[in-house]
DSSP file (Angstrom, degrees, kcal/mol; ACC not computed):
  #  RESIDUE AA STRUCTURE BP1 BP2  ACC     N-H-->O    O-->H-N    N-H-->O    O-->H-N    TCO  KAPPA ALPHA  PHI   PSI    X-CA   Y-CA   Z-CA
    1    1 A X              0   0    0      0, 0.0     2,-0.5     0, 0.0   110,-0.0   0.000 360.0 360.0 360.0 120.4 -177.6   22.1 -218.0
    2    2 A X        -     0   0    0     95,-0.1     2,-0.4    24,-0.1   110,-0.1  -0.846 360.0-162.6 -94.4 138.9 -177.8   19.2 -220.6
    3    3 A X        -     0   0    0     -2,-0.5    22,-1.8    22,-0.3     2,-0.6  -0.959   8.9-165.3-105.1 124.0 -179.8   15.8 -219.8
    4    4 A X  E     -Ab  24 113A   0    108,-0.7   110,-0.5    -2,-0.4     2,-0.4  -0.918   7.5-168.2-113.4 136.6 -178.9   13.0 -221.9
    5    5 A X  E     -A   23   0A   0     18,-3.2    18,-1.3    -2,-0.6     2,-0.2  -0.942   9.6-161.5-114.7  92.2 -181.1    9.9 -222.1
    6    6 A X  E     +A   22   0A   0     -2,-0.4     2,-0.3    16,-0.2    16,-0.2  -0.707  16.6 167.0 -95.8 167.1 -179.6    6.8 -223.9
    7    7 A X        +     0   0    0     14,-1.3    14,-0.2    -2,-0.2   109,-0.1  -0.974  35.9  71.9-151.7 128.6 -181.6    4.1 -225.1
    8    8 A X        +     0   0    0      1,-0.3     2,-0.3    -2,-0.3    11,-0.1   0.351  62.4 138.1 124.5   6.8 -181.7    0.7 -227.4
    9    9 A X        +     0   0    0     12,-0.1    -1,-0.3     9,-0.1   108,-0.2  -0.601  17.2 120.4 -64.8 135.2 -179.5   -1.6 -225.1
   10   10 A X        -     0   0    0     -2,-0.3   109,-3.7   106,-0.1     2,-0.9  -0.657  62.6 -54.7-161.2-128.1 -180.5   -5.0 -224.6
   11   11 A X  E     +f  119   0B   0    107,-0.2     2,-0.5    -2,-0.2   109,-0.2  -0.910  48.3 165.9-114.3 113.4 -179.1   -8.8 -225.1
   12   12 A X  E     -f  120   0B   0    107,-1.5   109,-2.5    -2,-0.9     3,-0.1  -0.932  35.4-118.8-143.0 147.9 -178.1   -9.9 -228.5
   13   13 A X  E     -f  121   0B   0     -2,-0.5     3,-0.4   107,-0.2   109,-0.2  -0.515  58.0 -63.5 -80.9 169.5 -176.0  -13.1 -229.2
   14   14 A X  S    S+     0   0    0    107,-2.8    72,-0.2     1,-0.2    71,-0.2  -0.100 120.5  22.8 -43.8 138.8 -172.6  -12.7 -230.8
   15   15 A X  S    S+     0   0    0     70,-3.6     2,-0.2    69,-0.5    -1,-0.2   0.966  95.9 118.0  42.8  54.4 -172.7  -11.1 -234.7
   16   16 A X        -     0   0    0     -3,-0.4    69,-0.6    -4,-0.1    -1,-0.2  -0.864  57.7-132.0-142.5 169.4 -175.7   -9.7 -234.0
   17   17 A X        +     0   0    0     -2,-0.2    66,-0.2    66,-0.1     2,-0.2  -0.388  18.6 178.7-103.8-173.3 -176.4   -5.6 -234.1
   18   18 A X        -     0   0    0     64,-0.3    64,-1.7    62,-0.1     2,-0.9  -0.584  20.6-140.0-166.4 159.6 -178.0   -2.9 -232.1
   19   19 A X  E     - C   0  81A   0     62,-0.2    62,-0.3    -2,-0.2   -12,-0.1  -0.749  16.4-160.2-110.0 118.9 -178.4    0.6 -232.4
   20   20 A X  E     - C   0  80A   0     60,-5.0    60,-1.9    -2,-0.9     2,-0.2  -0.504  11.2-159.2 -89.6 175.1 -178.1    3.3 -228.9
   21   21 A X  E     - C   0  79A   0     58,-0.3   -14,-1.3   -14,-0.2    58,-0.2  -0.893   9.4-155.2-174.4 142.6 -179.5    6.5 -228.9
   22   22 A X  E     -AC   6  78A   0     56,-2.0    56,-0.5    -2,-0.2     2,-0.4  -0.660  11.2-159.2-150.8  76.9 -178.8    9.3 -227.0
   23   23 A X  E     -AC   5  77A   0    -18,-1.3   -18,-3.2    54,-0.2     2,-0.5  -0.527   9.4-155.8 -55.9 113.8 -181.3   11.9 -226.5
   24   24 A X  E     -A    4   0A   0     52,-2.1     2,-0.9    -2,-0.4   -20,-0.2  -0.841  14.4-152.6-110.9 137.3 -180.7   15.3 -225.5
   25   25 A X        +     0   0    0    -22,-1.8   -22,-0.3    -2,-0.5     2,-0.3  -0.487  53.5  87.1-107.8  85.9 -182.1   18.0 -224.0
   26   26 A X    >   -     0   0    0     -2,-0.9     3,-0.7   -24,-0.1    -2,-0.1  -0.972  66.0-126.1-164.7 155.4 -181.1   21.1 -224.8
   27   27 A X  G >  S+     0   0    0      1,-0.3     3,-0.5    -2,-0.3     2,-0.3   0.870 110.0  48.3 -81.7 -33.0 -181.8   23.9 -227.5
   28   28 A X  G >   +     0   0    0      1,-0.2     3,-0.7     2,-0.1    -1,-0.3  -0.101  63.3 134.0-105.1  42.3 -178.0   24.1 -228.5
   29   29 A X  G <   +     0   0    0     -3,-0.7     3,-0.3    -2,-0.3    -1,-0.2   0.309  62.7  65.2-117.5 -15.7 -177.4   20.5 -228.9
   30   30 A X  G <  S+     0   0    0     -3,-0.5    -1,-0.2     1,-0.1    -2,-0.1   0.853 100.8  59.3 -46.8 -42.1 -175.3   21.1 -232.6
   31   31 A X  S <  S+     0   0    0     -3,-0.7     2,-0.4     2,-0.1    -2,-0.2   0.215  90.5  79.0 -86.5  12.7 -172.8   23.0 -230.5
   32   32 A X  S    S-     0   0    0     -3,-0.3     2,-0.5    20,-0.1    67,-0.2  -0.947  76.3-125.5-128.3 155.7 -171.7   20.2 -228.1
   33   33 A X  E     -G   98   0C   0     65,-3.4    65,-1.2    -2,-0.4     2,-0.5  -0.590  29.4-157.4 -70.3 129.8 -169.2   17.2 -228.8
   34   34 A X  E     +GH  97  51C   0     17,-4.1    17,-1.9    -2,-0.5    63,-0.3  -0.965  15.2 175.0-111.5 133.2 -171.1   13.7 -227.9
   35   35 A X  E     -GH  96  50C   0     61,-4.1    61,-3.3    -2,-0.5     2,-0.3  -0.954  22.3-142.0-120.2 161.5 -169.0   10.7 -227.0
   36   36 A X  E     -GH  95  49C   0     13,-0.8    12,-2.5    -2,-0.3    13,-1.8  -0.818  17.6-164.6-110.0 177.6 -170.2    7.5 -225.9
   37   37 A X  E     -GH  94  47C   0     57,-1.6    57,-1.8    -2,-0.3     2,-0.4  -0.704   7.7-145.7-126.8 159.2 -168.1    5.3 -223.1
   38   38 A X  E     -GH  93  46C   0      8,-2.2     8,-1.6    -2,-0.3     2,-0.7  -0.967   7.2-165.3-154.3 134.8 -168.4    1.8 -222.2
   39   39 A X  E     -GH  92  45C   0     53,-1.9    53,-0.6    -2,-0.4     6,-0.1  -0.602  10.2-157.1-133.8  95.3 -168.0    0.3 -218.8
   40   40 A X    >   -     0   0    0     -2,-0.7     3,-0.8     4,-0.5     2,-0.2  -0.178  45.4 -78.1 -74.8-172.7 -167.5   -3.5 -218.7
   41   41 A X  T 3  S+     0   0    0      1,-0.3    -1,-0.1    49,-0.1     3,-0.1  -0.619 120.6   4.3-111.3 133.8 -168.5   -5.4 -215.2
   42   42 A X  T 3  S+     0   0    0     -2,-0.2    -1,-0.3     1,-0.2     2,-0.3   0.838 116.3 107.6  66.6  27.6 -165.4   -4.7 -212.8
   43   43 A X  S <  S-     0   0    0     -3,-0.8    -1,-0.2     1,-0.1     2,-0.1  -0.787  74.9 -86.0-106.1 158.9 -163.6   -2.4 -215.3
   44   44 A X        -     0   0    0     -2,-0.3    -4,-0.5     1,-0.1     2,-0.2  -0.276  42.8-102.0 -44.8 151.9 -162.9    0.7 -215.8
   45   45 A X  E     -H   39   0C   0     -6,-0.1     2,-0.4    -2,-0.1    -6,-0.2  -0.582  53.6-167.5 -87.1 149.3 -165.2    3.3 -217.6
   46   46 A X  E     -H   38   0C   0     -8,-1.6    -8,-2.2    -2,-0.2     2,-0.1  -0.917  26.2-116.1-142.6 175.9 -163.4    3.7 -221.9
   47   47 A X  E     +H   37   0C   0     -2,-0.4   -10,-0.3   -10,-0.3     3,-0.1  -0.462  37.1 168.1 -93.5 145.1 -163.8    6.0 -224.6
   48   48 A X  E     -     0   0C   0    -12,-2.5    12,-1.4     1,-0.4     2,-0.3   0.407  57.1 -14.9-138.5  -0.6 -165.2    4.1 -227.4
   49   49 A X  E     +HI  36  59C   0    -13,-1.8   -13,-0.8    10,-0.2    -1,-0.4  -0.994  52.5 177.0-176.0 165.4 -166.4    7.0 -230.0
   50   50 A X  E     -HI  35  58C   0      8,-1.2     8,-0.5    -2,-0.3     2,-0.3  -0.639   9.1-164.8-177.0 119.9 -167.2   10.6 -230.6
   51   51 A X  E     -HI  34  57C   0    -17,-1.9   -17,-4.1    -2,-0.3     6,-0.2  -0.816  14.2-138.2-131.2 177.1 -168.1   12.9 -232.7
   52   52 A X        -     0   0    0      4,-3.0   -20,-0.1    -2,-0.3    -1,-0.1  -0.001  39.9 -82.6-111.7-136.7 -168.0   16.5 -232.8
   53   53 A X  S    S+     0   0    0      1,-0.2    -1,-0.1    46,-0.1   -21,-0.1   0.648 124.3  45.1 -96.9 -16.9 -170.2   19.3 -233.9
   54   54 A X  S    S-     0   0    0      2,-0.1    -1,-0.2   -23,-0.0     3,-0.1   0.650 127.1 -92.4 -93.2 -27.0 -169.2   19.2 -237.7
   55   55 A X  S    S+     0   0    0      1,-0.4    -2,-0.1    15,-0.1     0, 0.0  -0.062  70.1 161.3 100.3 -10.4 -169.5   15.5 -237.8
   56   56 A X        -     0   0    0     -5,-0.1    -4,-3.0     1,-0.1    -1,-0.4  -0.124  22.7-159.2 -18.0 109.4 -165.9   14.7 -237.0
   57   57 A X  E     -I   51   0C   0     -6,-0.2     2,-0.3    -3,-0.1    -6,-0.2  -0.894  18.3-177.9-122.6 152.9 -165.7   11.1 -235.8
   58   58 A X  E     -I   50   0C   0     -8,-0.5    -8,-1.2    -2,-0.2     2,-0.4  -0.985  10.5-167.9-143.6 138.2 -163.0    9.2 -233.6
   59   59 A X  E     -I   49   0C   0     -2,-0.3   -10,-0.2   -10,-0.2     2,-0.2  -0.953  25.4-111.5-139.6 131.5 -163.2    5.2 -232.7
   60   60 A X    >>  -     0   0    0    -12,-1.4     4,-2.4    -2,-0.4     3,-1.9  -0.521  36.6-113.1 -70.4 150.4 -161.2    3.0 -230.3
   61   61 A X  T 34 S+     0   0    0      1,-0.3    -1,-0.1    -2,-0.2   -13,-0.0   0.606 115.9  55.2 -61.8  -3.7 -159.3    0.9 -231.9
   62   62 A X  T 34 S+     0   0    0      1,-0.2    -1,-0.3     3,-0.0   -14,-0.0   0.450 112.5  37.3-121.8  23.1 -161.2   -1.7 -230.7
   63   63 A X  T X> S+     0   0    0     -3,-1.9     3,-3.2   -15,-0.1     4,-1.1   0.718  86.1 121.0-100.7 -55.0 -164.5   -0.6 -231.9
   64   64 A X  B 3< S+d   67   0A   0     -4,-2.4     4,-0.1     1,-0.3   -15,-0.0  -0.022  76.2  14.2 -32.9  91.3 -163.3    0.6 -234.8
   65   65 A X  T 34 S+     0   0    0      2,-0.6    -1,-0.3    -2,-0.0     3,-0.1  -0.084 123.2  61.9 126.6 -30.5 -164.9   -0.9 -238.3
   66   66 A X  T <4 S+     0   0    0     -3,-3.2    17,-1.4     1,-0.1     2,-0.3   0.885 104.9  50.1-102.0 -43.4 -167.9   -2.6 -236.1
   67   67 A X  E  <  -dE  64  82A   0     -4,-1.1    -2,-0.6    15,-0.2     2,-0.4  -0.604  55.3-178.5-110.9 155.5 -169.4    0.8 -234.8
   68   68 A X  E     - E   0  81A   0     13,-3.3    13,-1.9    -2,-0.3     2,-0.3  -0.957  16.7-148.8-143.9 119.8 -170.3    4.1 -236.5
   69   69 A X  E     + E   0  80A   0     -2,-0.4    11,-0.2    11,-0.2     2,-0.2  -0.834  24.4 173.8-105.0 132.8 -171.7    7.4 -234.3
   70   70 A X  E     - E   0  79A   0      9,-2.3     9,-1.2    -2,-0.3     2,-0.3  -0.509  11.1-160.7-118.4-174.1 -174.0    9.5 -236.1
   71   71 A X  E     - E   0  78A   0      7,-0.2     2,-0.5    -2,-0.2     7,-0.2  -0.723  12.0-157.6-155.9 137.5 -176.1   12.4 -235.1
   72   72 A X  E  >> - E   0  77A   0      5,-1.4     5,-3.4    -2,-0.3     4,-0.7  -0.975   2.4-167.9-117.1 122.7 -179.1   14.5 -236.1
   73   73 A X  T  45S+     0   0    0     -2,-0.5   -44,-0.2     1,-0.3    -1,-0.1   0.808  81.8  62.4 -64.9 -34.0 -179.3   17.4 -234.9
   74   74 A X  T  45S+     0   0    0      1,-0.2    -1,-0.3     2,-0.1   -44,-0.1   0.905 109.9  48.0 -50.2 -36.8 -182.8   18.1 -235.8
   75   75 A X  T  45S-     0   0    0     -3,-0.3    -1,-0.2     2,-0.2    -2,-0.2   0.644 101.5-128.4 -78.1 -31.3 -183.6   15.5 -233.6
   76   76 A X  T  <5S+     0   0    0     -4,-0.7   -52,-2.1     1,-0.3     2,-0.3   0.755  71.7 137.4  93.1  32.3 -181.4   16.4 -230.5
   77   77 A X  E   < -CE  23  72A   0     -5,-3.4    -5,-1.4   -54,-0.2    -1,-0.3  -0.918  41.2-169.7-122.5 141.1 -180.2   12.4 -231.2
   78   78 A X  E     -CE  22  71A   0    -56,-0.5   -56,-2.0    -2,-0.3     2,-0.3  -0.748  16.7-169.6 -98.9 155.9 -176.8   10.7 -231.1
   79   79 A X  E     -CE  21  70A   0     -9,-1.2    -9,-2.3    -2,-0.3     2,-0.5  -0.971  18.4-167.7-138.5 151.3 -176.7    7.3 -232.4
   80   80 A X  E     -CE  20  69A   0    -60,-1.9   -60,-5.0    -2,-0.3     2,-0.4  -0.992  10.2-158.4-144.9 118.9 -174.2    4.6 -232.3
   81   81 A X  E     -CE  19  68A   0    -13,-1.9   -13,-3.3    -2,-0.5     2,-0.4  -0.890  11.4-165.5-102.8 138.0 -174.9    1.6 -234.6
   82   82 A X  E     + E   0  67A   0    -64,-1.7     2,-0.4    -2,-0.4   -64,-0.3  -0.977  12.4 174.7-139.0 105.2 -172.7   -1.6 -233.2
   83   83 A X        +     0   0    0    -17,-1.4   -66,-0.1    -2,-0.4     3,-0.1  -0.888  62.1  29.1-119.5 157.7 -172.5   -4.6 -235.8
   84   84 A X  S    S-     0   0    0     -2,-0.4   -69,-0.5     1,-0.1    -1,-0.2   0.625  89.0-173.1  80.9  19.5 -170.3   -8.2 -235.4
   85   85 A X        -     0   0    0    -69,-0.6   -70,-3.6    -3,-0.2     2,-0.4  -0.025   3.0-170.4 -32.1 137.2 -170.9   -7.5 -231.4
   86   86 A X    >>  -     0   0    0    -72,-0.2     3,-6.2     1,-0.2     4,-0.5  -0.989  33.0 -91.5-147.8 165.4 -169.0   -9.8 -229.5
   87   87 A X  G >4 S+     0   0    0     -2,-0.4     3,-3.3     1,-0.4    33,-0.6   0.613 118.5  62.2 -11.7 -80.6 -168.7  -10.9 -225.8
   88   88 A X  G 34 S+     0   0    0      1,-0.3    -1,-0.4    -3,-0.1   -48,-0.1   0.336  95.7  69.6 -51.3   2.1 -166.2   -8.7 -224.8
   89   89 A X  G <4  +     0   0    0     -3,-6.2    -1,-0.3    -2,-0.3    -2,-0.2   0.909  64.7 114.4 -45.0 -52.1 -168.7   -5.8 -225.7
   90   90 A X    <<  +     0   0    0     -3,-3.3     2,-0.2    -4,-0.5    29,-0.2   0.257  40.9 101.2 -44.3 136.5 -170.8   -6.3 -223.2
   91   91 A X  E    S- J   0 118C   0     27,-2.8    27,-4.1   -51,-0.1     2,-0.5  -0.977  76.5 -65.7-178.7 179.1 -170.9   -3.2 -220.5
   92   92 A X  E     -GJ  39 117C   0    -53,-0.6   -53,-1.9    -2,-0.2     2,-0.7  -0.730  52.4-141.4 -72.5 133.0 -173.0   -0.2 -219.6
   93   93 A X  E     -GJ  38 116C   0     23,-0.7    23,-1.7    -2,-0.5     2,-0.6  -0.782  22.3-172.9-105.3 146.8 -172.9    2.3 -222.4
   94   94 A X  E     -G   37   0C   0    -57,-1.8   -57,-1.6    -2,-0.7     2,-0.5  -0.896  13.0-154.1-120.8 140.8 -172.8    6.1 -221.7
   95   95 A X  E     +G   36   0C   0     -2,-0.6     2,-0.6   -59,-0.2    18,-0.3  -0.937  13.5 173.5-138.3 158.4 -173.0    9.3 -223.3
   96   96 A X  E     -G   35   0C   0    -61,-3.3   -61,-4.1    -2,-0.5     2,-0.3  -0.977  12.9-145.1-153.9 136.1 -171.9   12.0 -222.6
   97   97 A X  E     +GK  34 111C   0     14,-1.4    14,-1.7    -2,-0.6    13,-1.4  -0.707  18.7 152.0 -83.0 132.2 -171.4   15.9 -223.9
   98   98 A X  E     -G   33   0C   0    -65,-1.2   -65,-3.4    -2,-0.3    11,-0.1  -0.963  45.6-104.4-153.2-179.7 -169.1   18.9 -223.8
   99   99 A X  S    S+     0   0    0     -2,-0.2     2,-0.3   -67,-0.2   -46,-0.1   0.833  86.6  58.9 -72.9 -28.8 -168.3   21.6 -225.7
  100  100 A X        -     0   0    0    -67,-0.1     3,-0.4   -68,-0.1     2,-0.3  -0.824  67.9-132.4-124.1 151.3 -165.0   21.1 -227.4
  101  101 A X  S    S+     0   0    0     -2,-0.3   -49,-0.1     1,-0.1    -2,-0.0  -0.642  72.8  63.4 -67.2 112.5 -164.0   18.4 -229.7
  102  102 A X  S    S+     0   0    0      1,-0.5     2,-0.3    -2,-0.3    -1,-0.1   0.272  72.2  96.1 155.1 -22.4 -160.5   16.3 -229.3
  103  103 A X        -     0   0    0     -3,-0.4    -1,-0.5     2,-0.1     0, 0.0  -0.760  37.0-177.9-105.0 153.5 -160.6   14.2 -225.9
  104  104 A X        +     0   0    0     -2,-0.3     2,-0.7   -57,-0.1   -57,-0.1  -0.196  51.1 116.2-123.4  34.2 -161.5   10.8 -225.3
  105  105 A X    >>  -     0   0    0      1,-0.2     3,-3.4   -59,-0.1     4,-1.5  -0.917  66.5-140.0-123.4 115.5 -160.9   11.0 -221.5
  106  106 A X  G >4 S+     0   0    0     -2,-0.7     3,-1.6     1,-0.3    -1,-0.2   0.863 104.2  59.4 -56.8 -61.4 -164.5   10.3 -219.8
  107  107 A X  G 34 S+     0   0    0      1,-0.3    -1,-0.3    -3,-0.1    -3,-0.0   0.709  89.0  72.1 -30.9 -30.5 -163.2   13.5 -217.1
  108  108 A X  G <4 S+     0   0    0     -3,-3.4    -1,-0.3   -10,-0.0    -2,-0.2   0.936  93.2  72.9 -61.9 -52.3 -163.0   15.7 -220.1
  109  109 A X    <<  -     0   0    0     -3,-1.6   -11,-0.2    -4,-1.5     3,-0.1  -0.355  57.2-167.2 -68.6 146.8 -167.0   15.7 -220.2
  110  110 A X        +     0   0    0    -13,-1.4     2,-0.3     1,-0.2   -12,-0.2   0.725  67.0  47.1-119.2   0.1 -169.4   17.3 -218.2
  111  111 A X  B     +K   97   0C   0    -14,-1.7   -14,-1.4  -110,-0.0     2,-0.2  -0.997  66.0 178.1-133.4 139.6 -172.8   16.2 -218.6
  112  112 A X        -     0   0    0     -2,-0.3  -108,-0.7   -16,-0.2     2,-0.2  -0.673  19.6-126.6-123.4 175.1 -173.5   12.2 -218.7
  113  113 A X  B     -b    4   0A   0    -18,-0.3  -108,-0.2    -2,-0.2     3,-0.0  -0.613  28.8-106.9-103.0-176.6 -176.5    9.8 -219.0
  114  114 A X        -     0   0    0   -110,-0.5  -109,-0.1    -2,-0.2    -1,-0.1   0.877  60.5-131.2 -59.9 -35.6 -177.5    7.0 -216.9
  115  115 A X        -     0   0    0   -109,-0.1     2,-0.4   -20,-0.1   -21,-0.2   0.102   8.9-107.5  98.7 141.9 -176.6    4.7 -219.1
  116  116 A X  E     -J   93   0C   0    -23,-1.7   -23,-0.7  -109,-0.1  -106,-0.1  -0.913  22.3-126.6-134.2 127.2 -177.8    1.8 -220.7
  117  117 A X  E     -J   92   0C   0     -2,-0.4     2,-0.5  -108,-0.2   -25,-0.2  -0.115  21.5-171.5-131.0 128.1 -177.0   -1.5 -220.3
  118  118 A X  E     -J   91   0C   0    -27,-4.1   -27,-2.8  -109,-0.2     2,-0.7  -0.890   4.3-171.5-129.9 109.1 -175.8   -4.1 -223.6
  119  119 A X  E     -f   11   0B   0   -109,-3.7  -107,-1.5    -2,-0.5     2,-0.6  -0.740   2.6-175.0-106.0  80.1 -175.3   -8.1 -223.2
  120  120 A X  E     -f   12   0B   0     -2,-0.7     2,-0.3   -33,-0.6  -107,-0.2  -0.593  10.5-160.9 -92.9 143.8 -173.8  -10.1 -225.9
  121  121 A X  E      f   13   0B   0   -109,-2.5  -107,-2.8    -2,-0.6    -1,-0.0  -0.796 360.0 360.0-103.6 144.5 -173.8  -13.6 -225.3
  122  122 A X              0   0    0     -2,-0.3  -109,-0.1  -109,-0.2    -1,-0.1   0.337 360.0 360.0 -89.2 360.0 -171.6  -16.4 -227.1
């Protein structure tokens, strides 16, 4: 069983940063894929990043250039740095692990976090 804990969401005006964090708990926590998700109010939940277990990274296009997922392992931490934020960010963010590397389809995973909740204003 993994538990993942994200953290570092809050309110930021437009072209302004923040960085989540995604704390895991679990001994083997090189050996799983992390993606995060995003789930805008009355939307669907969407893929927005991922990387794998080598450092292999994948961005929605619409992410793509403003956000960068990192991880240290030593730390059991994912991170996702989000710069030029703009309205249409705004959502719950998730993350979420499994073992293999290649899908962006939130069903593909099996252990999530609560989520943590990110508001840019215009």
């Amino acid at each position: 069983q993994v538990q993942l804990v994200e953290s570092g969401g809050g309110l930021v005006q437009a072209g302004g940063s923040l960085r989540l964090s995604c704390a895991a708990s679990t001994l083997t926590f090189s050996r799983y894929t992390i993606g995060w998700f995003r789930q805008a109010p009355g939307k669907k939940r969407d893929f927005a990043a991922i990387i794998g277990t080598g450092g292999t990274t994948d961005y929605a296009d619409s992410v793509k250039g403003r956000f960068t997922i990192s991880r240290d392992n030593a730390k059991n931490t994912v991170y996702l740095q989000m710069n030029s934020l703009k309205p249409e960010d705004t959502g719950v963010y998730y993350c979420a692990a499994r073992w293999l590397y290649g899908s962006r389809l939130d069903h593909d995973f099996n252990y999530w976090g609560q989520g943590t909740q990110v508001t840019v204003s215009s």
